[in-house]
C-alpha positions as CSV (number, residue, x, y, z in Angstrom):
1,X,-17.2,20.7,-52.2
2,X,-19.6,18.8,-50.3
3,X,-21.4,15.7,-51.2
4,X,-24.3,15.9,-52.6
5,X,-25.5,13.1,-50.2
6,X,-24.1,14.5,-47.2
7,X,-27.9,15.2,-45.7
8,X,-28.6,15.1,-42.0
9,X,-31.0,12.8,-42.4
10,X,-28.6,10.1,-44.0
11,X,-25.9,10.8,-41.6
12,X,-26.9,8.0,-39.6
13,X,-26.5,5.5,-42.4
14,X,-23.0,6.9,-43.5
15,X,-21.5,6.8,-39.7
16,X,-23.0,2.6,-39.7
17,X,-21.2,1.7,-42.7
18,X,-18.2,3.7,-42.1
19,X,-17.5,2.0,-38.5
20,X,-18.4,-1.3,-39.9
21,X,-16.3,-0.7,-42.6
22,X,-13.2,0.7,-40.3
23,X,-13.4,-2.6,-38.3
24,X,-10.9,-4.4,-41.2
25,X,-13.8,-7.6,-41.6
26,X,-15.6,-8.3,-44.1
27,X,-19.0,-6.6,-44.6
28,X,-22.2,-7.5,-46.3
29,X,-24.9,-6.1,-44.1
30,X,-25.3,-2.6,-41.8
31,X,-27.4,-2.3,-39.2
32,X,-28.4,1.5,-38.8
33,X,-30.7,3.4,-36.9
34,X,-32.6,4.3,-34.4
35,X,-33.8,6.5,-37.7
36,X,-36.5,9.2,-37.5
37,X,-39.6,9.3,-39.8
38,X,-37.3,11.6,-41.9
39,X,-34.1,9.4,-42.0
40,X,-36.5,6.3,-43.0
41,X,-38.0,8.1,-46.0
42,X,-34.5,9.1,-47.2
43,X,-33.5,5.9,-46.8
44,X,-36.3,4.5,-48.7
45,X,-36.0,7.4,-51.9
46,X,-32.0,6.3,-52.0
47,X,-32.6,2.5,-52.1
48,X,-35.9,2.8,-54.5
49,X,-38.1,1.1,-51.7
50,X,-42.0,0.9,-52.1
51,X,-42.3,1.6,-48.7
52,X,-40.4,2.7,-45.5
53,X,-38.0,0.8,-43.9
54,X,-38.1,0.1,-40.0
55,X,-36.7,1.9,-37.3
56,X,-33.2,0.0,-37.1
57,X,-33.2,-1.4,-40.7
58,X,-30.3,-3.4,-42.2
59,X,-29.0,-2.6,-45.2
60,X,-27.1,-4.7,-47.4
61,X,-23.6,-3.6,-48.9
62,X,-24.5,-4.6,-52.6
63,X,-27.9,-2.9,-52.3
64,X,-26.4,0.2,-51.3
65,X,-23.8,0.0,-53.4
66,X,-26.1,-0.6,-56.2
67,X,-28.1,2.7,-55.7
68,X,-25.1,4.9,-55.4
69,X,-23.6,3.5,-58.7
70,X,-27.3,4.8,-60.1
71,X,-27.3,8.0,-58.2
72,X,-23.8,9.1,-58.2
73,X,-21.3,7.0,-60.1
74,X,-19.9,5.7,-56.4
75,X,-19.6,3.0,-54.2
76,X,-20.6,2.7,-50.8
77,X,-16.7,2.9,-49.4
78,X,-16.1,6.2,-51.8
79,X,-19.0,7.5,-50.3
80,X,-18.8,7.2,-46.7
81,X,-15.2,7.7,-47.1
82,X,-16.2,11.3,-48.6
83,X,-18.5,12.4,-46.4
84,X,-17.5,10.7,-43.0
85,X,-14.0,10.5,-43.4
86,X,-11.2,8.0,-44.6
87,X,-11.9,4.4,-43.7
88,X,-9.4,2.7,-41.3
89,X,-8.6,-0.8,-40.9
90,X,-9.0,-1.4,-36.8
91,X,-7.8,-5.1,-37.3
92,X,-4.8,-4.2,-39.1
93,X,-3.7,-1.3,-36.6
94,X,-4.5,-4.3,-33.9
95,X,-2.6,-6.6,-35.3
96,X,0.2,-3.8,-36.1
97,X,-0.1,-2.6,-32.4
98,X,0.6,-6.1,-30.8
99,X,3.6,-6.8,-33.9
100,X,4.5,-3.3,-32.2
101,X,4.2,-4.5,-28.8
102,X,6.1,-7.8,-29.5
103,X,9.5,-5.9,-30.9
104,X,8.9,-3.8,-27.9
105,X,9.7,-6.7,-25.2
106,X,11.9,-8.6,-27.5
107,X,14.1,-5.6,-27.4
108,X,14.1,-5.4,-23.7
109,X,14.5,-9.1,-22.7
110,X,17.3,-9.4,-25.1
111,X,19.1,-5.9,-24.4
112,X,22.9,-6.1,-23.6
113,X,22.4,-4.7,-20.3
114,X,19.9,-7.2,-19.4
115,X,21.3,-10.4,-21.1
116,X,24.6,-9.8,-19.0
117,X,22.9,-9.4,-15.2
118,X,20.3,-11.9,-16.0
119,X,19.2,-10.8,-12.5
120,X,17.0,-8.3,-14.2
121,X,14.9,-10.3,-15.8
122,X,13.4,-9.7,-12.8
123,X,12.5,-6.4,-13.5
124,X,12.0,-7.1,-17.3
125,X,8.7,-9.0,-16.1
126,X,7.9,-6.2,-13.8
127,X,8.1,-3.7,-16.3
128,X,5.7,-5.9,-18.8
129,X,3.4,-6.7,-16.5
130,X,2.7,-2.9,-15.6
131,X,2.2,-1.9,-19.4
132,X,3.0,0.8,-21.7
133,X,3.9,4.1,-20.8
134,X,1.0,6.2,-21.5
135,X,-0.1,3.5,-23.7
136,X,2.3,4.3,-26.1
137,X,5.5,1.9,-27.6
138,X,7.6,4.7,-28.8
139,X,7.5,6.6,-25.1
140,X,7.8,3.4,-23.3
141,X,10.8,2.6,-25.5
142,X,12.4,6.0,-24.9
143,X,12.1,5.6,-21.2
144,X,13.5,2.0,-21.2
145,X,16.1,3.1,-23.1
146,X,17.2,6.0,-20.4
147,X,16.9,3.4,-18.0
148,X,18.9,0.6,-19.7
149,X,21.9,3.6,-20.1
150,X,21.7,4.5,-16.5
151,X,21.8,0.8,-15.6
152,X,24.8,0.4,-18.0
153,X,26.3,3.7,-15.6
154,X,26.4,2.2,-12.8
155,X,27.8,1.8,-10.1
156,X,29.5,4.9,-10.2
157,X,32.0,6.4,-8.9
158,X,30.5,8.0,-5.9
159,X,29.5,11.6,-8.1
160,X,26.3,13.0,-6.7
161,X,23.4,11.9,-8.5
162,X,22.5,15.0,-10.2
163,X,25.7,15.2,-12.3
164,X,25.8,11.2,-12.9
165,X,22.1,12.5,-14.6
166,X,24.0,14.9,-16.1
167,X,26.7,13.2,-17.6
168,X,24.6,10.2,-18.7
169,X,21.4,12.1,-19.7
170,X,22.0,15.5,-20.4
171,X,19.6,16.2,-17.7
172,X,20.1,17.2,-14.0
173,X,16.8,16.7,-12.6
174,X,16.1,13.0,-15.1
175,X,16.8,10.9,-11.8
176,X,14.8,13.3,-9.2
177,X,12.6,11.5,-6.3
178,X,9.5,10.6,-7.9
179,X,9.9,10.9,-11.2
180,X,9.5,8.0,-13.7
181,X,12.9,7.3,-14.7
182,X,14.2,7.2,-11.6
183,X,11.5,5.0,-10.7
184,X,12.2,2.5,-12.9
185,X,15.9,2.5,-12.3
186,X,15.2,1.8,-8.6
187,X,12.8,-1.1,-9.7
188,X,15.9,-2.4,-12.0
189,X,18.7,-2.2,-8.9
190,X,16.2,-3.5,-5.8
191,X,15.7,-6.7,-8.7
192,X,19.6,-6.5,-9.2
193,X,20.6,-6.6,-5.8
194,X,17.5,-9.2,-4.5
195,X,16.9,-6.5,-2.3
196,X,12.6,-5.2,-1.7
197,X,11.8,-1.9,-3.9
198,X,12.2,1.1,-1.6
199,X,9.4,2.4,-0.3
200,X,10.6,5.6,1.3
201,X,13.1,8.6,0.7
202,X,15.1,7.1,3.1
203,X,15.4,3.4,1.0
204,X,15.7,5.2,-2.3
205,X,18.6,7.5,-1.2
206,X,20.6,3.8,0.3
207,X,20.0,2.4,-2.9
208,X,21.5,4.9,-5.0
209,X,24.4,5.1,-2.8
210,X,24.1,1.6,-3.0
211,X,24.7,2.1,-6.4
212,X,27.9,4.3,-6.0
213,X,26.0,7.4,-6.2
214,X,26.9,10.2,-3.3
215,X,29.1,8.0,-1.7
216,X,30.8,8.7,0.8
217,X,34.2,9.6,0.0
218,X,35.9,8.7,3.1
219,X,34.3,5.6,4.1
220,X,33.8,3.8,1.1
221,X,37.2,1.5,0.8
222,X,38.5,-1.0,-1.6
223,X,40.3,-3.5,0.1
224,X,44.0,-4.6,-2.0
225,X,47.2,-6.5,-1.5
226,X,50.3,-6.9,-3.4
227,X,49.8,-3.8,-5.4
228,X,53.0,-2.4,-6.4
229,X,52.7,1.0,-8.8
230,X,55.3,3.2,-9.6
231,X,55.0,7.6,-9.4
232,X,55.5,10.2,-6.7
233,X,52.2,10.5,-4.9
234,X,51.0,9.6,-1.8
235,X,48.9,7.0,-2.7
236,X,51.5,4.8,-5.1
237,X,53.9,4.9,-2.0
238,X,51.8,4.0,0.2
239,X,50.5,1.2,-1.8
240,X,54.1,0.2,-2.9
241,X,55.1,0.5,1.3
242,X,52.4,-2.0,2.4
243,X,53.0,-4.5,-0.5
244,X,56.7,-4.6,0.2
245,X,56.2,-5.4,4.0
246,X,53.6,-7.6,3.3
247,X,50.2,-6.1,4.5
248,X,46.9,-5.2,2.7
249,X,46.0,-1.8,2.2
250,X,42.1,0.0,2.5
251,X,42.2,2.8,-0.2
252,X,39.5,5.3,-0.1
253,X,37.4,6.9,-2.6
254,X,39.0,9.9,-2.1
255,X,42.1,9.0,-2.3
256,X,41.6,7.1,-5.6
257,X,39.9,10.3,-6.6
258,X,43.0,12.4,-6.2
259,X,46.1,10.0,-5.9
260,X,48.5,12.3,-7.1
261,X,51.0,10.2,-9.4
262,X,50.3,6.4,-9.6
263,X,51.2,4.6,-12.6
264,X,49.8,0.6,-12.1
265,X,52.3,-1.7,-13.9
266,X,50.5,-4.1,-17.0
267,X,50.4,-6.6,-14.4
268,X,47.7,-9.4,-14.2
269,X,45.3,-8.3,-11.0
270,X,43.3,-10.7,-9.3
271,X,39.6,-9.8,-7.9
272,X,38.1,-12.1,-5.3
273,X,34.8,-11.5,-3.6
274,X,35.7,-12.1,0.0
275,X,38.8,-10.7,1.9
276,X,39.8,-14.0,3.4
277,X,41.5,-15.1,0.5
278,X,43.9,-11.8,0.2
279,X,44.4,-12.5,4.0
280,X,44.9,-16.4,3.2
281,X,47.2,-15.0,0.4
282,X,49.2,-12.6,2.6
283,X,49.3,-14.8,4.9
284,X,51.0,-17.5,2.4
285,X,53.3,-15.0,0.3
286,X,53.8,-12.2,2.7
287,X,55.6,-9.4,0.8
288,X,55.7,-11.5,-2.7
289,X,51.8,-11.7,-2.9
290,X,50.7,-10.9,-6.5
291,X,48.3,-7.8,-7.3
292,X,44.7,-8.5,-5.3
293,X,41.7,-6.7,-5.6
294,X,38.9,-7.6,-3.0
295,X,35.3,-6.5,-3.8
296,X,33.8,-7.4,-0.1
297,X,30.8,-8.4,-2.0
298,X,28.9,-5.9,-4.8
299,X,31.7,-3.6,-5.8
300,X,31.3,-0.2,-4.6
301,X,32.1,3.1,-5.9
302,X,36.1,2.8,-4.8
303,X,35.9,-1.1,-6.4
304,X,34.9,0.3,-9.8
305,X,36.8,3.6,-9.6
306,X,40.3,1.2,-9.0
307,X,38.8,-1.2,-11.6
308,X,38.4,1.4,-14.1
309,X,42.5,3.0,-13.1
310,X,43.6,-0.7,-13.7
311,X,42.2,-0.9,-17.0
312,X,43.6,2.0,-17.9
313,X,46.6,1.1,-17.2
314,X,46.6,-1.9,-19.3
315,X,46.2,-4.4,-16.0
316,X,44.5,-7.6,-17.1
317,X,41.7,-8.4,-14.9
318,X,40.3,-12.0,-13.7
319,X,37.6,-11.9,-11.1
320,X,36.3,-15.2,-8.3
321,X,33.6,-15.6,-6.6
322,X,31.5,-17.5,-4.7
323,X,29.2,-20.2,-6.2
324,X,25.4,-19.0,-4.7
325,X,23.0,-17.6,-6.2
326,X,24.3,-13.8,-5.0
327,X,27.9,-14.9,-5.9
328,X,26.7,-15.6,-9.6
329,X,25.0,-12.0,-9.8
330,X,27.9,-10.1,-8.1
331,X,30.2,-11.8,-10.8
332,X,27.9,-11.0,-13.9
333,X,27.8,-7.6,-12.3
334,X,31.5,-7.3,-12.4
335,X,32.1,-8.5,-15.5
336,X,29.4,-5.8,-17.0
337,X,30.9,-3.1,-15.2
338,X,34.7,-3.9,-16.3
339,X,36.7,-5.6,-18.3
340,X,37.2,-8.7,-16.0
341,X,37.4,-12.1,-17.3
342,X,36.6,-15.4,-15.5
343,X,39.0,-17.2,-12.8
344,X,37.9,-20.6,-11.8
345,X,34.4,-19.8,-13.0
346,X,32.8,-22.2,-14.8
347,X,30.2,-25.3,-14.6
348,X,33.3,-27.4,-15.0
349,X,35.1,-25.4,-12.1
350,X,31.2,-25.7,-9.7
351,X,31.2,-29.5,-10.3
352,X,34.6,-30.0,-9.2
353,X,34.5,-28.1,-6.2
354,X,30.8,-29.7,-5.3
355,X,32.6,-33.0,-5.3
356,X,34.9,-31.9,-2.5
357,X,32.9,-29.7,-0.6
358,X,29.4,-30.9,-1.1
359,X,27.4,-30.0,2.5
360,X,28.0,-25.9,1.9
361,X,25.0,-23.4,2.7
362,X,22.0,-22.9,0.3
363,X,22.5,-21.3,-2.9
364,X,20.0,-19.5,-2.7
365,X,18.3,-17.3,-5.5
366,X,19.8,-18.6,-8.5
367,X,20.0,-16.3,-11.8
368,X,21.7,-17.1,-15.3
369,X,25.8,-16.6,-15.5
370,X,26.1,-15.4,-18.9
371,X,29.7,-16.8,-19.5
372,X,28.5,-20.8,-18.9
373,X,24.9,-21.7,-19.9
374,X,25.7,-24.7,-17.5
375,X,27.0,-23.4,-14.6
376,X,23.2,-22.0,-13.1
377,X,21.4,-25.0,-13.6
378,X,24.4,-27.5,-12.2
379,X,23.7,-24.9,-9.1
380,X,20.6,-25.4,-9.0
381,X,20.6,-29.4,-9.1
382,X,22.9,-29.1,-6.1
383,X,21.2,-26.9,-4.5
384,X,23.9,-26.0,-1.8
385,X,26.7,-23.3,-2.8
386,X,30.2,-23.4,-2.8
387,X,32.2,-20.5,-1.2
388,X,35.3,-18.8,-2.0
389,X,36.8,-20.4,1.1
390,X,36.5,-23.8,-0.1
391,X,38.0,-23.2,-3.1
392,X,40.8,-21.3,-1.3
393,X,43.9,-24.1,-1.9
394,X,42.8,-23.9,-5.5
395,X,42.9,-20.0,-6.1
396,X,46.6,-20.1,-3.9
397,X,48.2,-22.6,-6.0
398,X,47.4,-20.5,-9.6
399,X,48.7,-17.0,-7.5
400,X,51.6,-19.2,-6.3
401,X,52.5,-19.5,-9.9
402,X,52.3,-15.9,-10.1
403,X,54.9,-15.3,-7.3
404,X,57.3,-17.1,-9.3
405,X,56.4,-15.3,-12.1
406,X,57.3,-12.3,-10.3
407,X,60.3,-14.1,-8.8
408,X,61.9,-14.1,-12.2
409,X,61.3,-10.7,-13.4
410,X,57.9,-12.0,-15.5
411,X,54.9,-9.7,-15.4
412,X,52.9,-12.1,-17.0
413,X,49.3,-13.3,-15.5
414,X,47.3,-16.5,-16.0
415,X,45.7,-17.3,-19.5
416,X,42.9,-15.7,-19.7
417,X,40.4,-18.2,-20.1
418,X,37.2,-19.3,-17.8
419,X,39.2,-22.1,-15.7
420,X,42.3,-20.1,-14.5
């Protein structure tokens, strides 16, 4: 039914007070108008005035409350609320939106994905700085979200991007050029990898296969030594050939992809960054050399698909690196994207190799290392890096305990603990 003060002429008076009275403040006095001759009189006949008002009077809340007790048993609020519409609180739903907006990047900044390659905080930053999605928290947090699980993903193991999207999104076209996921995911591996966001077809498809998406099967290597698996296929004993006569072996995506039968033993492998410490190691233990793993910098496709057939096997893996800026984000990388532990890692480790070696290159871009809150800034005081070659006598004398190990019919690796 409508109100019996729901009149043309007074509409202007009820949309004042209700948008005064949406703001969430508090109100004693409405400004209304500009009214007409006939708004004005109405005006006048509801507040008992002995003459008209103005033509942008202001009407006070307990006045008009006042005459609508008199007239109609109502306040102003029950009023305006009846014949406009229910009042809102603007300050509240600001305050509510900004609470909103808060949780939002508190989730992101502190999101597993994120707090273990502090590289992307990077693109956390970005991604604030450019705004809500559509101005809206819950769509921006969906599409985070998608991002965060392809990041999580990857890299892959060189499966064309449309199935990864498939098998990680339930979508085959969610990672197409131009669309905003895949956008963002670029943004998230160019800030990753301290590489410039693509700006053509051409940079987007290298940094997907970047990635290990559409790799190459044939080219894309992993670079081992001293492997020495057990099983009937080609690739275990080809493996098991080279390792006896003391050489390293390239294994190919595609042949990690169908190896036939290869069973790795529960043996403790070691991953380095560079290959001159397998060939330093070879070189030193020829045919005795303990299980190596060489990532030739970010791990590719063929890295993590061999990482992944390790674990499964049981293998314990410890991972080095070098000490730089890229060394710290290939090694939070690593350990995000297995189920490597530390090996001569930490601040402790940094220092004492600094002391020995203290004129190396820049360290350049320095991120966080998630496993030592120390090791980053003591990197950054020094300002010079310490590579994997420097540390190379080190890294030798712990596998030299692992040839003896073997030696005696042991298949046990190093503690696993951030200094070994």
């Amino acid at each position: 039914m409508k109100h019996p003060l729901d009149r043309p002429e007074l509409t202007p008076l009820w949309q004042a007070f209700h948008t005064r009275l949406s703001a969430g403040q508090q109100v004693t006095r409405v400004r209304t108008g500009p009214l007409d001759e006939a708004a004005r009189s109405a005006l006048a006949d509801l507040l008992g005035l002995d003459r008209l008002p103005g033509p942008q009077p202001t009407v006070a809340l307990a006045r008009l409350d006042e005459a609508l007790l008199d007239s109609c048993g109502e306040d102003t609020r029950s009023v305006v609320a009846t014949i406009v519409g229910p009042l809102g609180d603007r300050a509240a739903d600001r305050a509510s939106d900004t609470a909103d907006r808060a949780a939002l990047w508190e989730w992101l900044a502190t999101h597993p994905v994120v707090l273990a390659q502090p590289a992307l905080g990077v693109w956390v930053a970005a991604v604030r700085r450019s705004g809500l999605i559509g101005g809206s928290v819950p769509a921006t947090r969906r599409a985070l979200g998608d991002a965060l699980g392809v990041l999580a993903g990857l890299p892959a193991c060189g499966e064309p991007l449309p199935v990864f999207a498939t098998r990680i999104l339930d979508d085959s076209h969610a990672l197409d050029d131009g669309t905003r996921l895949s956008s963002l995911v670029l943004r998230a591996l160019s800030a990753l990898y301290g590489v410039p966001a693509p700006e053509t077809a051409a940079d987007r498809r290298a940094l997907w296969s970047r990635a290990g998406l559409a790799d190459d099967a044939l080219s894309t290597t992993v670079l081992t030594a001293g492997m020495h698996p057990t099983g009937r296929g080609p690739v275990a004993h080809c493996l098991a050939a080279f390792s006896a006569a003391g050489h390293a072996t390239h294994l190919t995506l595609a042949q990690l992809r169908d190896p036939g039968e290869l069973h790795f033993p529960r043996t403790t492998v070691h991953i380095t960054e560079n290959p001159s410490i397998p060939a330093l190691a070879l070189q030193r233990f020829g045919s005795a050399c303990p299980p190596l793993v060489c990532t030739s910098g970010w791990p590719n496709s063929a890295v993590v698909l061999l990482l992944d057939r390790l674990t499964e096997a049981g293998a314990p893996l410890r991972y080095h690196g070098d000490f730089d800026g890229e060394g710290l984000r290939i090694a939070a990388h690593v350990l995000a994207r297995s189920t490597a532990t530390l090996w001569r890692m930490s601040a402790a480790d940094f220092l004492a190799a600094h002391l020995r070696a203290p004129s190396g290159p820049p360290a350049g871009r320095i991120t966080d290392a998630p496993w030592d809150a120390g090791l980053a800034p003591a990197l950054a005081a020094r300002g010079t890096a310490v590579l994997e070659e420097h540390v190379a006598e080190e890294l030798l004398t712990d596998l030299a305990g692992l040839c003896a190990d073997r030696q005696t019919g042991s298949t046990q690796g190093l503690p696993a603990s951030n200094s070994r």
